[in-house]
C-alpha positions, -999 to 999 in steps of 0.1 A, spaced: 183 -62 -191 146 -56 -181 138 -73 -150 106 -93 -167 138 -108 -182 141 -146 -178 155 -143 -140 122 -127 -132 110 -154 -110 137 -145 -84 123 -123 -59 155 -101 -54 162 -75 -87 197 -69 -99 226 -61 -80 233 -27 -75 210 1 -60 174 -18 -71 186 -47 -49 196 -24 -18 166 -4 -19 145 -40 -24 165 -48 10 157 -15 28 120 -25 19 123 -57 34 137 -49 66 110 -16 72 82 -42 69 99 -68 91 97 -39 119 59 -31 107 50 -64 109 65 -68 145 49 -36 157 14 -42 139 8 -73 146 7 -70 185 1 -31 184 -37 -31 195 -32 -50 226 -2 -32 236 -21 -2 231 -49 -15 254 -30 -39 282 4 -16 287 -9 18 279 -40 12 294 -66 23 263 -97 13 256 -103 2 220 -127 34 210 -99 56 227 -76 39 198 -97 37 172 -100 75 177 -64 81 179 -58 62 150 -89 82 128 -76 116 137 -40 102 127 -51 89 90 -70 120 85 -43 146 96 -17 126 75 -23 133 36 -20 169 43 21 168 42 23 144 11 25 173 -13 47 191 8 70 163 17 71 156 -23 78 193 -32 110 189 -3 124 157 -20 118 176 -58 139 204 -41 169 192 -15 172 154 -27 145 125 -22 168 104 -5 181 130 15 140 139 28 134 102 31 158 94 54 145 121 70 116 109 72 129 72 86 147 89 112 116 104 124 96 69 121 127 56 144 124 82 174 83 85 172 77 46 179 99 48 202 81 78 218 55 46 224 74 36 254 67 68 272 28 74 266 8 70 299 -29 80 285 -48 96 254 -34 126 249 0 117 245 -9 85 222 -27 108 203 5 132 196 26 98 192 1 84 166 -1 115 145 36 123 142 40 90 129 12 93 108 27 126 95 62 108 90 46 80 71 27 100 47 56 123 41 80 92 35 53 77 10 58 103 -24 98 105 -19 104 69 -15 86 63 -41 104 96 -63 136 80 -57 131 47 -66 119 63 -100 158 81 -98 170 47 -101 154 25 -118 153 26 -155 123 41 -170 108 9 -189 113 -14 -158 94 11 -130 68 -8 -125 87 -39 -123 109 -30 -98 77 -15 -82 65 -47 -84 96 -66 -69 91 -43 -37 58 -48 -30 65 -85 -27 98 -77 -2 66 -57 16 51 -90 19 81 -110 26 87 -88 55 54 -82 70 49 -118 73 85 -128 89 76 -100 114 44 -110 122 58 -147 129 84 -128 151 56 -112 170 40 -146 179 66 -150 207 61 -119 225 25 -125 221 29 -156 238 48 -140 268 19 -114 272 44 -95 292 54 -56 290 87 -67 281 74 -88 257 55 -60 244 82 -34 245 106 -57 225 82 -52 194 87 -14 194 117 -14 199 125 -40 172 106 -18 148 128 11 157 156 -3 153 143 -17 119 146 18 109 176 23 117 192 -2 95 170 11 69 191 49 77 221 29 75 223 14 43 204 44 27 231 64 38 254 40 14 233 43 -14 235 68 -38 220 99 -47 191 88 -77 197 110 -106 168 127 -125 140 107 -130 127 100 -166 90 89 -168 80 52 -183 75 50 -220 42 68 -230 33 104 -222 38 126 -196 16 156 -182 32 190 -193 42 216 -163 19 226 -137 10 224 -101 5 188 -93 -30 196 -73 -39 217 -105 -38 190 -125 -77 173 -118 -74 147 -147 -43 130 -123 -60 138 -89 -90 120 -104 -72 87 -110 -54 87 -80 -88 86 -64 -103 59 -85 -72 44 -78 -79 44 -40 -114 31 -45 -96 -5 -62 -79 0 -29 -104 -5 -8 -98 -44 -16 -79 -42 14 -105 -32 37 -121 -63 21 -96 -87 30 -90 -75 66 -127 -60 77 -149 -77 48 -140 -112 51 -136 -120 85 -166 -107 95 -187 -130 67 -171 -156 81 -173 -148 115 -213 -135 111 -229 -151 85 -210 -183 75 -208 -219 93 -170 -215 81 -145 -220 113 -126 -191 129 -93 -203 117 -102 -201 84 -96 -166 87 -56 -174 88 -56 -194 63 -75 -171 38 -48 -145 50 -20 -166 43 -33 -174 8 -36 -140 -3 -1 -136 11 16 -164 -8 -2 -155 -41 8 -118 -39 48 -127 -36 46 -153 -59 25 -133 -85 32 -96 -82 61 -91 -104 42 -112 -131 11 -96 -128 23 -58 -133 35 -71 -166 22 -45 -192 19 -22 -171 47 1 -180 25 26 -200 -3 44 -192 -23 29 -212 -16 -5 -201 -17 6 -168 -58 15 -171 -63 -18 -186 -48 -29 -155 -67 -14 -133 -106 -21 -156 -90 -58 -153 -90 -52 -111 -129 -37 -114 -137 -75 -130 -116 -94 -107 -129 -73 -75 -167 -76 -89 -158 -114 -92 -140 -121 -57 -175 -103 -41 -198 -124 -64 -183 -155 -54 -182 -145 -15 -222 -144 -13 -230 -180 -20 -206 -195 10 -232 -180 37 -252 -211 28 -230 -238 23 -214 -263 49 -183 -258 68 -155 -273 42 -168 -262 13 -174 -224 26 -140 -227 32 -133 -238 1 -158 -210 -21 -142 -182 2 -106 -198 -9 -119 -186 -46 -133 -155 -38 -97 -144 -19 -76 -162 -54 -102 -136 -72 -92 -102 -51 -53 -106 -46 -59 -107 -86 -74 -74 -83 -53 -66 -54 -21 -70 -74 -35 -56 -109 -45 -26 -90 -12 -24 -77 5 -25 -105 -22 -1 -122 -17 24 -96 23 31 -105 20 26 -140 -2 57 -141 10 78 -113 48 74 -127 38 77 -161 19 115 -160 41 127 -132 56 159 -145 98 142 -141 108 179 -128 83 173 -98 82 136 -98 77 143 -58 52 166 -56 27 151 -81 34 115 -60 25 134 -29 -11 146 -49 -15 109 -58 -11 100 -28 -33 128 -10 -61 119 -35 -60 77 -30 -55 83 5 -87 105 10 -107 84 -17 -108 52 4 -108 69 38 -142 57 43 -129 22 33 -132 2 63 -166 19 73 -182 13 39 -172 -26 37 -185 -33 73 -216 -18 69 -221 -35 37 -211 -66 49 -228 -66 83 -265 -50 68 -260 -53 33 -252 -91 31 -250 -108 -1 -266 -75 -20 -239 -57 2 -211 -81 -12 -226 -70 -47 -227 -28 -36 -191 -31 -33 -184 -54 -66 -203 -30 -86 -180 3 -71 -147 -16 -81 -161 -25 -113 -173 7 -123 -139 25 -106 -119 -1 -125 -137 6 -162 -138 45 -153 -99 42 -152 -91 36 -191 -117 69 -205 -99 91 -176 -61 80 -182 -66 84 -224 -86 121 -211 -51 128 -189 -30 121 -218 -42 141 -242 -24 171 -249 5 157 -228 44 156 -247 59 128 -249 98 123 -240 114 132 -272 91 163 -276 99 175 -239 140 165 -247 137 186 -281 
């Protein structure tokens, strides 16, 4: 039964290893959301940082950390993807709580890149061995169901983090790493009950014939327009709270309500909005359909810099409904085409490239948006609309380029 089936509007897929892994997803991001949301001042009031000190750390970290994807994928095509990714969780477990120990720059700096480095590795063989057990016409939708798990959990942790917040203590403090450590070790523990994924068989449509995942420039080329539609996130969490906070009359707490909108809409909407996105091609029409909604959610930012309080609020509540559109058509565009060309006998390796190439395509993200959005303005709101609309329509020409000449499942079986 697919899981755009009639039951599709629960947020839990099927029993059986779908569900478990849904669960593992769910739990990691409870711990991330713990950690993340009071990580900064931790960072600054118990280790004693200063915020350039940690925006440093954190640069050097996100820049190191694509270099292992390809590696990490190759590991999991080789010795097992689960086996590498829980690996890779274990790792996660004992580096946060290497957090508790750092006393100045230096060793932050060691902490934050081998988590980095852990993170990027666990990235392509998670997402290999969710392709081991899902069936190959319902990928995407069970993509789809753990992205909104991601959600789930990220919020539930960030309420969690509230308290210790409130306590403002080291304790308090502490109890966030160490609840985000010990989220990944549940995560080990149930992994270690689910079973080994069998060969993965791509979605229905064409697949890329054998070669070296970073030979193959048509794929890398996606994956990075893929990480320019990604920069909508930079949008959300740089872009629109400093409009509001610069050049609106909208109040400061709008900002947390905006957030919670996107939120709700992307649990409530993912799983319906990766729907046609099982093939390649749909999965470009996807992501042109992003470019529009992106371009949108930008054009109908500009005007609320000159309207009263209420009704900014109520404009900017538009322009957010318009990019979790694009956020979750992007999404959903994203693993559509990276499952569907992945070579199936290195399904790790080429989801390490794709992730290498997104990763490094909207590194400059959260520079780009503030700049625009500080300097640029309203023509700055329209800079960045025009770059996801023309990443978004460049997507559909490149993914029919990438397909051609590929062999499709029954040609590769024969």
């Amino acid at each position: 039964m697919s899981l755009f089936s009639k039951g599709a509007a629960a947020l839990l897929p099927p029993r059986g290893p779908l569900r478990s892994y849904a669960v593992i997803t769910l739990v990691d991001w409870v711990g991330n959301g713990l950690f993340h949301t009071g990580a900064i001042i931790f960072f600054i009031r118990v280790v004693g940082l200063g915020a350039a000190q940690v925006g440093l750390g954190l640069t050097v970290a996100a820049l190191l950390s694509p270099a292992v994807a390809v590696p990490a994928g190759r590991l999991g095509d080789r010795l097992g993807h689960r086996r590498v990714y829980l690996a890779t969780v274990l790792l996660q477990a004992v580096a946060f709580a290497g957090y508790l120990l750092v006393d100045g720059f230096l060793a932050f700096l060691a902490v934050v890149c081998l988590i980095a480095l852990a993170q990027s590795a666990s990235r392509p063989v998670r997402g290999a061995y969710l392709a081991e057990l899902a069936d190959p016409t319902a990928l995407v939708a069970a993509s789809a169901y753990t992205r909104v798990m991601l959600n789930i959990g990220f919020s539930l942790g960030s309420l969690g983090a509230g308290a210790a917040l409130a306590l403002d203590s080291r304790d308090g403090y502490a109890a966030l790493v160490l609840g985000n450590c010990l989220s990944y070790v549940v995560v080990a523990a149930v992994l270690l009950r689910m079973p080994e994924g069998r060969p993965a068989e791509p979605a229905a449509g064409p697949v890329r014939r054998r070669r070296g995942a970073l030979r193959d420039g048509r794929f890398l080329a996606l994956s990075a327009l893929s990480g320019l539609l990604y920069v909508n996130a930079d949008v959300l969490n740089i872009g629109v709270p400093l409009w509001i906070s610069e050049r609106t009359d909208a109040p400061r707490w709008s900002i947390a309500v905006l957030m919670l909108l996107n939120t709700a809409l992307a649990i409530l909407l993912q799983v319906r909005a990766a729907r046609g996105s099982g093939t390649v091609p749909g999965a470009a029409v996807a992501g042109r359909r992003a470019g529009w909604a992106l371009l949108a959610a930008c054009a109908v930012t500009v005007p609320s810099a000159a309207l009263p309080p209420l009704v900014a609020v109520a404009v900017l509540a538009v322009g957010v409904t318009f990019l979790t559109a694009g956020e979750l058509l992007s999404s959903a565009s994203g693993w559509g085409i990276s499952y569907g060309l992945a070579d199936p006998a290195r399904q790790g390796e080429y989801l390490g490239a794709w992730t290498l190439g997104s990763d490094l395509a909207r590194a400059g993200g959260p520079l780009l948006v503030a700049v625009l959005v500080t300097e640029g303005g309203g023509a700055g709101w329209l800079a960045l609309g025009v770059l996801f609309l023309a990443a978004g329509s460049a997507t559909v020409p490149m993914a029919r380029s990438a397909s051609t000449g590929a062999v499709t499942l029954a040609d590769r079986v024969g």
